[in-house]
C-alpha positions as CSV (number, residue, x, y, z in Angstrom):
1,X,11.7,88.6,89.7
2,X,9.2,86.5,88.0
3,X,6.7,84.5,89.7
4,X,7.5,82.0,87.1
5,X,11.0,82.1,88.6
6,X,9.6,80.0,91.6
7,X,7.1,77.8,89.6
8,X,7.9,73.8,90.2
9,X,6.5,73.5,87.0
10,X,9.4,74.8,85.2
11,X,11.8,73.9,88.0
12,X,14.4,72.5,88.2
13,X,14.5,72.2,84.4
14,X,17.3,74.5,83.9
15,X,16.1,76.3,80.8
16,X,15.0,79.5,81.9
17,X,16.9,82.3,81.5
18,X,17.6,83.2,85.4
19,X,20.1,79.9,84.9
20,X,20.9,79.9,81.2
21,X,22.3,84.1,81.8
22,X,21.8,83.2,85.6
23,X,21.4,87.2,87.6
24,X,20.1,85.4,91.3
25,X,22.8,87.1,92.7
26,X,23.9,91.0,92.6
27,X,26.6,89.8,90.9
28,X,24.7,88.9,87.9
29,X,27.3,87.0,86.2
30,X,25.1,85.7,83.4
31,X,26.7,82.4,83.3
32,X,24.9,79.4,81.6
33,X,24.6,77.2,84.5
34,X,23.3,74.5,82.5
35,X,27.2,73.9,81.0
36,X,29.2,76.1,83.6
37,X,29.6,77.5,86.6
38,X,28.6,81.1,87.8
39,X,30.4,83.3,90.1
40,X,29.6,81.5,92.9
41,X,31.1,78.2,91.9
42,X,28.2,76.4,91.3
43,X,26.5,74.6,88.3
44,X,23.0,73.2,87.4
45,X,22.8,71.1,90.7
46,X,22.0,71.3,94.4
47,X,25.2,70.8,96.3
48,X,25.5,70.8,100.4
49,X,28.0,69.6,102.7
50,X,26.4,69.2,105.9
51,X,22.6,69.1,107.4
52,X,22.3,68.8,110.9
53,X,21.1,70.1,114.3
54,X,23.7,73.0,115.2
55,X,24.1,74.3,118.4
56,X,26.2,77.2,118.0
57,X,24.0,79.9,116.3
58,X,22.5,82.9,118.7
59,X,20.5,81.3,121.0
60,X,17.2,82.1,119.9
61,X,18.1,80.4,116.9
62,X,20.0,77.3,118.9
63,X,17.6,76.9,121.2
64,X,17.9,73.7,123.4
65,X,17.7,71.3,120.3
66,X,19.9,73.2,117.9
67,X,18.5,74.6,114.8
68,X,18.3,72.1,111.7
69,X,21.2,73.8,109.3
70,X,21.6,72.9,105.8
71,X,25.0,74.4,104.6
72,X,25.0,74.2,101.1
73,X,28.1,74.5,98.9
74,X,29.4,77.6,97.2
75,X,28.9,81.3,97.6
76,X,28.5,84.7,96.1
77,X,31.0,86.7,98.0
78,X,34.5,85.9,98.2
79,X,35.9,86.8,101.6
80,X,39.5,85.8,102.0
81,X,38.9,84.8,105.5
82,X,36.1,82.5,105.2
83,X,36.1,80.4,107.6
84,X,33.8,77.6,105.6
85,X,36.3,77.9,102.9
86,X,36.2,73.9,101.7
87,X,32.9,74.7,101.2
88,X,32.4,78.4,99.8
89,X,35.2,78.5,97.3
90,X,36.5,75.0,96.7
91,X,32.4,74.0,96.7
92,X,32.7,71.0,98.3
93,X,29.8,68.8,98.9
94,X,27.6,66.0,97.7
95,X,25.0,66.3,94.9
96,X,21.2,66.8,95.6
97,X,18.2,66.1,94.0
98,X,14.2,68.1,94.9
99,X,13.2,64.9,96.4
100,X,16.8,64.8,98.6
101,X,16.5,67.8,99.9
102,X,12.7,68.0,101.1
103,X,13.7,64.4,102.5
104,X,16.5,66.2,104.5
105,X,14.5,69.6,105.9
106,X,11.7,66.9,107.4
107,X,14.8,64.9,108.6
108,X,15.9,67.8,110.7
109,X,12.2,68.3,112.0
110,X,12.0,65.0,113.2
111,X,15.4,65.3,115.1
112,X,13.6,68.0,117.1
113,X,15.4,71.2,115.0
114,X,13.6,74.0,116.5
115,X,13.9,75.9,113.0
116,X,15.4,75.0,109.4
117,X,18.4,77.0,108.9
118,X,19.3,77.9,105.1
119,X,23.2,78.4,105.0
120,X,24.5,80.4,101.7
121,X,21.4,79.0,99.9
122,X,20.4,81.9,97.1
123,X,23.0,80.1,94.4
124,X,20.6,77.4,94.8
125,X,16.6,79.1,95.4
126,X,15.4,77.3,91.7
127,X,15.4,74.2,93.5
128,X,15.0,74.9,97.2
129,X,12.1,76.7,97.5
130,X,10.4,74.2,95.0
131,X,11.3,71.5,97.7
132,X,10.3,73.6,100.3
133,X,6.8,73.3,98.4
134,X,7.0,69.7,98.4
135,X,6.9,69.9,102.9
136,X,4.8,72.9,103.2
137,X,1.7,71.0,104.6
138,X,4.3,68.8,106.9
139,X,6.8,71.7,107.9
140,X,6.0,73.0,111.5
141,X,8.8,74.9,112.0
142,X,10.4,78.3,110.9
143,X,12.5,78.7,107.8
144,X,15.5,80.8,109.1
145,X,17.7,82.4,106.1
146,X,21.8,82.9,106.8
147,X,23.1,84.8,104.6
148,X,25.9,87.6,104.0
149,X,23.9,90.0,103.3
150,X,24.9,90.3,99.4
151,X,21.6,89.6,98.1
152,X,19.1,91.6,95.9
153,X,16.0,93.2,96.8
154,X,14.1,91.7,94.6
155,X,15.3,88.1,96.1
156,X,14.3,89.2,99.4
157,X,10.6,90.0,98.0
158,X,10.2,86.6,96.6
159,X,11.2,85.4,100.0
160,X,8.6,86.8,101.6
161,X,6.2,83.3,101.7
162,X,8.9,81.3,102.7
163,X,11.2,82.9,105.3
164,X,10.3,83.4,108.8
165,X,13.9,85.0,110.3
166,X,16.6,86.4,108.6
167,X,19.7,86.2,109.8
168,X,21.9,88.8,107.3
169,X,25.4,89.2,108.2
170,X,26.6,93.0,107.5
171,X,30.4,92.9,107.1
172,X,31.7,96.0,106.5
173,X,30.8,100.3,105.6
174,X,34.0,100.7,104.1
175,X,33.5,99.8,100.1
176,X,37.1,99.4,99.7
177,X,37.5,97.1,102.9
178,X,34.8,95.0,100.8
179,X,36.5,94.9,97.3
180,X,39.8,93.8,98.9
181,X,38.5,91.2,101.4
182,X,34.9,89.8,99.6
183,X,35.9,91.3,96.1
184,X,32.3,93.1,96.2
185,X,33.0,96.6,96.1
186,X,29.1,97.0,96.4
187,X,28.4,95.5,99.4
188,X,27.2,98.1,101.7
189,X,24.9,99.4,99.1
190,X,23.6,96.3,98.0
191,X,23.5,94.7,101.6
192,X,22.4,97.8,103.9
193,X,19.1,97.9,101.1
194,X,19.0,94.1,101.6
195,X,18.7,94.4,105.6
196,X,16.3,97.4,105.2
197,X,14.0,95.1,103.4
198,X,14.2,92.0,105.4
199,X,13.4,94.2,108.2
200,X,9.8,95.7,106.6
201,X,9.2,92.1,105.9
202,X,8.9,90.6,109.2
203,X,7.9,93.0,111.1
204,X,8.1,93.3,115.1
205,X,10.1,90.4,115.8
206,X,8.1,87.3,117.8
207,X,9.0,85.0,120.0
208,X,8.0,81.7,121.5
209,X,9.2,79.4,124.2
210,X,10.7,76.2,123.9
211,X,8.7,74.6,126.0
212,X,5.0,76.1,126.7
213,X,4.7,73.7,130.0
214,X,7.4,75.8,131.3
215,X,7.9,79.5,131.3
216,X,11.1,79.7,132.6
217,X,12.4,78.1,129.1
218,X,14.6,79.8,126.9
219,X,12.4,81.6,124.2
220,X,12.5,80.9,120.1
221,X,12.5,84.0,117.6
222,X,10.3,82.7,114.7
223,X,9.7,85.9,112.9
224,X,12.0,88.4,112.9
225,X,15.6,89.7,111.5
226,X,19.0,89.2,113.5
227,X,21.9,91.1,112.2
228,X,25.1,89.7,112.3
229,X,28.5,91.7,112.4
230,X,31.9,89.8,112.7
231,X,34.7,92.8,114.0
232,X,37.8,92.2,111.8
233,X,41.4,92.3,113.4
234,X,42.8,95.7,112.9
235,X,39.2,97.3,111.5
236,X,37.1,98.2,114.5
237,X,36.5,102.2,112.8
238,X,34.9,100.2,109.9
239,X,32.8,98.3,112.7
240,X,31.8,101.7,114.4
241,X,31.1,103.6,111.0
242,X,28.8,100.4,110.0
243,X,26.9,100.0,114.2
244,X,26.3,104.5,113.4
245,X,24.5,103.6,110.1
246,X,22.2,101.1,111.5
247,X,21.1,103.1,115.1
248,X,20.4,106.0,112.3
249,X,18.7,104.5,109.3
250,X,17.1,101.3,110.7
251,X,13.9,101.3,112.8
252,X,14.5,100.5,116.4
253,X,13.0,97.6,118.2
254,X,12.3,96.2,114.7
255,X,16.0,94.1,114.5
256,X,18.9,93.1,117.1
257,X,22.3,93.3,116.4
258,X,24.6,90.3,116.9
259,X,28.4,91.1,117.1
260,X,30.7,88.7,116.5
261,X,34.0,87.8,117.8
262,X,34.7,84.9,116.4
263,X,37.2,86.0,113.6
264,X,39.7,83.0,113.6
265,X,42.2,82.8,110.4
266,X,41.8,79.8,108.6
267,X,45.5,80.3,107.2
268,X,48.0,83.1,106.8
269,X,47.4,85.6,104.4
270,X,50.1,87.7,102.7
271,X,48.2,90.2,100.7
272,X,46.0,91.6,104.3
273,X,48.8,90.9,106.8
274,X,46.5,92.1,109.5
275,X,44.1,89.5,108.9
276,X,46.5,87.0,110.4
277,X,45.4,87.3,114.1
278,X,42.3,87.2,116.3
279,X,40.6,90.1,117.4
280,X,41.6,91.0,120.4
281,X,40.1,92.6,123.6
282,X,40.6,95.9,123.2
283,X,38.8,96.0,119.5
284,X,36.1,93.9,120.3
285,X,35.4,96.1,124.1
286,X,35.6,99.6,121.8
287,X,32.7,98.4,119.2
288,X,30.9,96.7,121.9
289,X,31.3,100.2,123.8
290,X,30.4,101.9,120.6
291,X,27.0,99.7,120.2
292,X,25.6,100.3,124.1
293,X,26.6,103.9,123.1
294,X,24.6,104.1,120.3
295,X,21.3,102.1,122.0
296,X,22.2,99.1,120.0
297,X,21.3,97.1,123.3
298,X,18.9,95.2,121.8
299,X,20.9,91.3,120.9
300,X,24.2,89.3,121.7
301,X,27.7,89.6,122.4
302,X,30.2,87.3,121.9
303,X,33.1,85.7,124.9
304,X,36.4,85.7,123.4
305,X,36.5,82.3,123.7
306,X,34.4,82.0,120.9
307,X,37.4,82.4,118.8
308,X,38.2,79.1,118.2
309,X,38.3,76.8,115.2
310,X,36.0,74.5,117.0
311,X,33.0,76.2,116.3
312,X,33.6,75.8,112.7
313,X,31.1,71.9,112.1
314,X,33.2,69.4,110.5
315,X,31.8,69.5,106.5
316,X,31.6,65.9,106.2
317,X,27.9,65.1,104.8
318,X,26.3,64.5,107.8
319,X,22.7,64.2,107.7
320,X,23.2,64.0,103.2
């Protein structure tokens, strides 16, 4: 990827050919986003549907504060049970400009955000990271990236000025689990290389507290790479295949893992009739088993409780 591809000189005039045959994605759909959409439902503007201090990330990420998260509209994957699905597929959300959005990362900062979290932003980087420019000298605070984990190398290496913690989900080993449920066949392959890079980036991960005054304060990651894995109702072998990759191809004491019982179906599926229940107990205890087994130690579990439709933020333009 260009350098020219971050320039705010040519953005965001959409005339260059990432937009006009627009490959920011691994999907590469080549759309002209200047007069349609691309894969990812979006066009030739900035679109978000909620920016606000969010208190249900990990809680290095969460803090005491909550972490300043931008959820922007759209997505590259298409998993059937999305749980932001107004906003990833029907791409709901209100219409930003550069000057908007730098307005609304400072906004966060002033609120006391102990980072500034980029929701499902890559659609989007020809204008974000230009207004990410516009605050450098006046933003304090980390750039945390949330992602899915579908995203290029070469993305990831452009990334490397401007993202502090990455926080890549990794959804499944099983290609064929991916091309029914995301309709990305390639995901491992494209995500596990993904990972691998995000994790040479940063580094050792560091930390700092939330409060200096007091060391007994919860402590902030501001550099490092938090792995996210969400078991699937009736899928924990995929889950355990996926935590066996990562203790053998990823460097230990470099990442954490954090696994993810949250699954909660948004609405009944017919095609993936299994997808139409919460995890249970039993699946979640065998890949948490699976993980300490493996020396995956290193990160979060979730309570069961954490299955509920409450932690989903209302996507009403808050803070837009």
């Amino acid at each position: 990827m260009s350098q020219r591809f971050f320039d705010e000189n040519v953005y965001p005039a959409i005339g260059d050919s990432e937009i006009t045959a627009c490959r920011l994605c691994p999907r590469a759909c080549g759309a002209d986003r200047k007069v349609q959409t691309g894969f990812c439902g979006c066009g030739g503007q900035v679109r978000a549907a909620r920016a606000a201090l969010h208190h249900w990330e990990e809680p290095w990420i969460s803090g005491v504060n909550g972490s300043g998260t931008v959820f922007f509209s759209g997505c590259t994957l298409r998993c059937c049970f999305c749980q932001n699905y107004s906003i990833s597929q029907e791409n709901y959300g209100k219409a930003l400009n550069g000057e908007a959005l730098a307005d609304v990362f400072l906004r966060l900062q002033d609120q006391g955000a102990h980072n500034l979290n980029l929701v499902t932003a890559t659609q989007f980087l020809p204008w974000i990271l230009p207004a990410l420019d516009r605050v450098r000298h006046r933003l304090k605070i980390p750039v945390v990236y949330n992602t899915g984990g579908y995203e290029r190398v070469e993305t990831v290496n452009a990334l490397k000025d401007y993202v502090d913690v990455w926080l890549p989900d990794l959804k499944y080993f099983d290609p064929g689990l991916s091309a029914c449920f995301s309709e990305a066949a390639d995901y491992f392959d494209v995500a596990s290389r993904a990972v691998e890079q995000m994790i040479r980036q940063t580094g050792t991960p560091r930390f700092t507290q939330v409060s200096k005054e007091r060391p007994e304060s919860p402590r902030l990651l501001n550099r490092g790479v938090i792995i996210r894995h969400m078991v699937l109702p009736g899928h924990k072998e995929d889950s355990v295949r996926l935590l066996g990759w990562m203790a053998e191809n990823l460097p230990r004491g470099q990442y954490f893992v954090s696994l993810l019982s949250q699954y909660t179906p948004y609405r009944q599926n017919p095609r993936y009739p299994e997808l139409n229940r919460r995890v249970t107990s039993y699946e979640y205890g065998k890949v948490v088993d699976a993980a300490l087994a493996l020396g995956l130690d290193q990160g979060f579990m979730q309570k069961k409780t954490s299955a509920r439709e409450a932690y989903t933020p209302p996507f009403d333009l808050e803070g837009l």
